[in-house]
N, C-alpha and C positions, 0 to 999 in steps of 0.2 A: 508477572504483572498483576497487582491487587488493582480491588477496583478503584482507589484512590493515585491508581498511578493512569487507568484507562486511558487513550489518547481522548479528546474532546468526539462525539459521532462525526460533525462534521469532518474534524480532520483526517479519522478514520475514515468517514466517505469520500474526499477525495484522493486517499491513498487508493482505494480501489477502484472507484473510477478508471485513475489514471490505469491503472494494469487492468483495465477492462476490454482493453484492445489489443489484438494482436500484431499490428504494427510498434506497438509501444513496449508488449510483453519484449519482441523483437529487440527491440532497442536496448530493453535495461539488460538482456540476456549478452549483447554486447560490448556494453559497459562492463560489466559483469569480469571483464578479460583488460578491464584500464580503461584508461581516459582516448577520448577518440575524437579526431575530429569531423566536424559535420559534412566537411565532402567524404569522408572514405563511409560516415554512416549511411548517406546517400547510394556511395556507390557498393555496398555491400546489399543495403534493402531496395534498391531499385527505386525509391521513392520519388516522386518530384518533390524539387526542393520546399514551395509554399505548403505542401502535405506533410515533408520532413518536419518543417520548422514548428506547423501548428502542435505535431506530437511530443517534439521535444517542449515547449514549453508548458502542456499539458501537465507531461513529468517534472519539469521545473518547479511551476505554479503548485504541484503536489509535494514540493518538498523533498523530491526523490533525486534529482539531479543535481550539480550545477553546473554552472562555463563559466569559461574564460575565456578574452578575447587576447590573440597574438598575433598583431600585426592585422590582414584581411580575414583569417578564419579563427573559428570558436570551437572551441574544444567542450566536448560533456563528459560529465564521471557520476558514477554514481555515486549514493549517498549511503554507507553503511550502514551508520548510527540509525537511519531513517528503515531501512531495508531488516537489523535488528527490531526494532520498533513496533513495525510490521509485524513479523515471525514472532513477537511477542505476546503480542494483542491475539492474533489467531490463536497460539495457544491457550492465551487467558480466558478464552468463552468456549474451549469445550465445555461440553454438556456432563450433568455429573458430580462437579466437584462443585460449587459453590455454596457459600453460607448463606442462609438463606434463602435455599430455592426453595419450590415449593412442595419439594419430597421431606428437607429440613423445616420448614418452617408449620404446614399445613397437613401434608399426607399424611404423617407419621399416625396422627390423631385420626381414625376412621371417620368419626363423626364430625370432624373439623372439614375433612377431607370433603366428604358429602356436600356440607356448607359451602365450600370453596368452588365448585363445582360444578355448582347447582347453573 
C-alpha cells in the first residue's frame, strides 16, 4: 500500500476502534470460520443480546462486517476485502522503509540533521 493508496486516518481509526475490544476481536475471530447467525454468536460468546447487537454494529459501522436478514434472524460475515485492507495498511507504516522520512530526507546531512532537531 503507497501512501496515495492509504485508507483515509478516520477510516483507519475506526477499523481499529472496532477490534479494540475483545468481545468484537471475539466475534470477527468467528466469523473468521463463515457466515453466522446472531443467535449461535450469542450462544457461543455468552453475550446479552442488546451487548451482542451494540458490537456487531460497531463492526458493521466499521466496514468490517455484514448481514443479512432471513426470515426472524440475521446472519454476519466478515469482510475480506476490508480485513486485506487492514493487513495492508499495517504493513504500509512499518518503520524504515519510507520516502521521505526523516533518515531520507534530513538525517543523512549532519548539519541538516542538527537543524531538524534542534
Amino acid at each position: 500500500m503507497t501512501a496515495a493508496t492509504l485508507p483515509p486516518p478516520a477510516r483507519a481509526a475506526r477499523w481499529f476502534h472496532a477490534l479494540s475490544d475483545e468481545t468484537r476481536l471475539r466475534l470477527v475471530e468467528l466469523l473468521s470460520h463463515g457466515e453466522r447467525c446472531v443467535c449461535e454468536l450469542a450462544g457461543v460468546t455468552g453475550a446479552a443480546q442488546p451487548r451482542l447487537s451494540f458490537h456487531l454494529k460497531t463492526l458493521k459501522d466499521a466496514g468490517l462486517v455484514t448481514d443479512r436478514r432471513d426470515g426472524r434472524w440475521v446472519y454476519y460475515a466478515l469482510r475480506p476485502d476490508v480485513l486485506d485492507r487492514i493487513a495492508a495498511f499495517a504493513r504500509s507504516v512499518k518503520p524504515g522503509k519510507h520516502a521521505g522520512s526523516c533518515a531520507a530526507a534530513c538525517c543523512a546531512d549532519p548539519d541538516r540533521k542538527a537543524r531538524h532537531h534542534e
